[in-house]
C-alpha atoms as one frame of an Amber mdcrd trajectory, in Angstrom:
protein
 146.412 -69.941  -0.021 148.479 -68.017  -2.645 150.062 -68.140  -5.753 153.420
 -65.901  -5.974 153.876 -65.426  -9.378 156.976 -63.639 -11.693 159.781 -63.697
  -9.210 162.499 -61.604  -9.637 165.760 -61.919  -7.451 168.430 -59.541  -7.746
 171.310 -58.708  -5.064 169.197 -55.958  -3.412 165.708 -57.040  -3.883 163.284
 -60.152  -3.939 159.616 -59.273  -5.488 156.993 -60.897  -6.810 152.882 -60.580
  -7.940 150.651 -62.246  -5.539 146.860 -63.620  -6.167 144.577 -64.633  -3.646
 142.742 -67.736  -3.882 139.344 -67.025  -5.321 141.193 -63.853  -7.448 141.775
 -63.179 -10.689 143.237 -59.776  -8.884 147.185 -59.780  -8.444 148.812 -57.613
  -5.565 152.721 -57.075  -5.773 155.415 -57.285  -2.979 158.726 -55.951  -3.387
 161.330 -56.395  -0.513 164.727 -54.993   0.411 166.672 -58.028   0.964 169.325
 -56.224   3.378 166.798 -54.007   5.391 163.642 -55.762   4.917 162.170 -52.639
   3.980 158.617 -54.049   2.307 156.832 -51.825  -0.458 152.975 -53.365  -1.533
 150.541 -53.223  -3.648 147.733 -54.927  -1.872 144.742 -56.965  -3.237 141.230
 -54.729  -2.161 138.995 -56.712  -1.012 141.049 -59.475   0.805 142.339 -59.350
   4.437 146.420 -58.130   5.297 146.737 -62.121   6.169 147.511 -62.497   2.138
 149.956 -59.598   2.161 151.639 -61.241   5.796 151.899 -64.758   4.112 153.601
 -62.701   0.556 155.800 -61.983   2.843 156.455 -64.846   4.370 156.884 -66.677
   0.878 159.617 -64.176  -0.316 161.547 -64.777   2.864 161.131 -68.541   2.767
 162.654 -68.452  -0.904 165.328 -66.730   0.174 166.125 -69.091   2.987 165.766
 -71.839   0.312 168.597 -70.096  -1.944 170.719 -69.171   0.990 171.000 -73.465
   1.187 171.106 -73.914  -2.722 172.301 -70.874  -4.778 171.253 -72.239  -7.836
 167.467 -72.270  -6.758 165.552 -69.480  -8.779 161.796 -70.454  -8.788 159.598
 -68.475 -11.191 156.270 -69.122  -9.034 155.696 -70.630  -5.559 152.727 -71.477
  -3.707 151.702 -70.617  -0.360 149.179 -72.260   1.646 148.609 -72.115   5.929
 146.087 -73.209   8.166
C-alpha cells in the first residue's frame, strides 16, 4: 500500500509524492502524460513494486478524469495484493 500525496495535473504532466507504508520517507513520480516518459525519485530502502504501483496510481487518475473532467484529487491511495 501507498499514499500518493500533492497531485499536480497540468496538460503535459501528472506528478505526485509517494510514501510507502511503514515510511515517513516520500519518493516523487513525475510523468509525461503524452509520452509516458516517467522521471523518479525513489524511496531507498523499499522494493521498485512501490515505484510500479506510483505508477500505476497516476495512470488510474488519469483514466478517472478522462470519464469526469472535473475530478482533481489532491491524494489517492493505493493498495494491491
Amino acid at each position: 500500500m501507498l499514499k500518493l500525496k500533492n497531485i499536480k495535473i497540468t496538460d503535459a504532466y501528472i506528478e505526485a509524492d509517494y510514501i510507502p507504508e511503514c515510511s515517513s520517507e516520500c519518493g516523487h513520480i513525475k510523468m509525461n502524460r503524452v509520452t509516458k516518459e516517467i522521471d523518479v525519485r525513489s524511496v531507498i530502502g523499499f522494493s521498485d513494486t512501490y515505484t510500479r504501483m506510483a505508477i500505476n496510481g497516476l495512470e488510474r487518475i488519469l483514466y478517472d478524469i478522462k470519464k469526469d473532467p472535473s475530478y482533481t484529487p489532491n491524494e489517492r491511495l493505493v493498495m494491491w495484493y
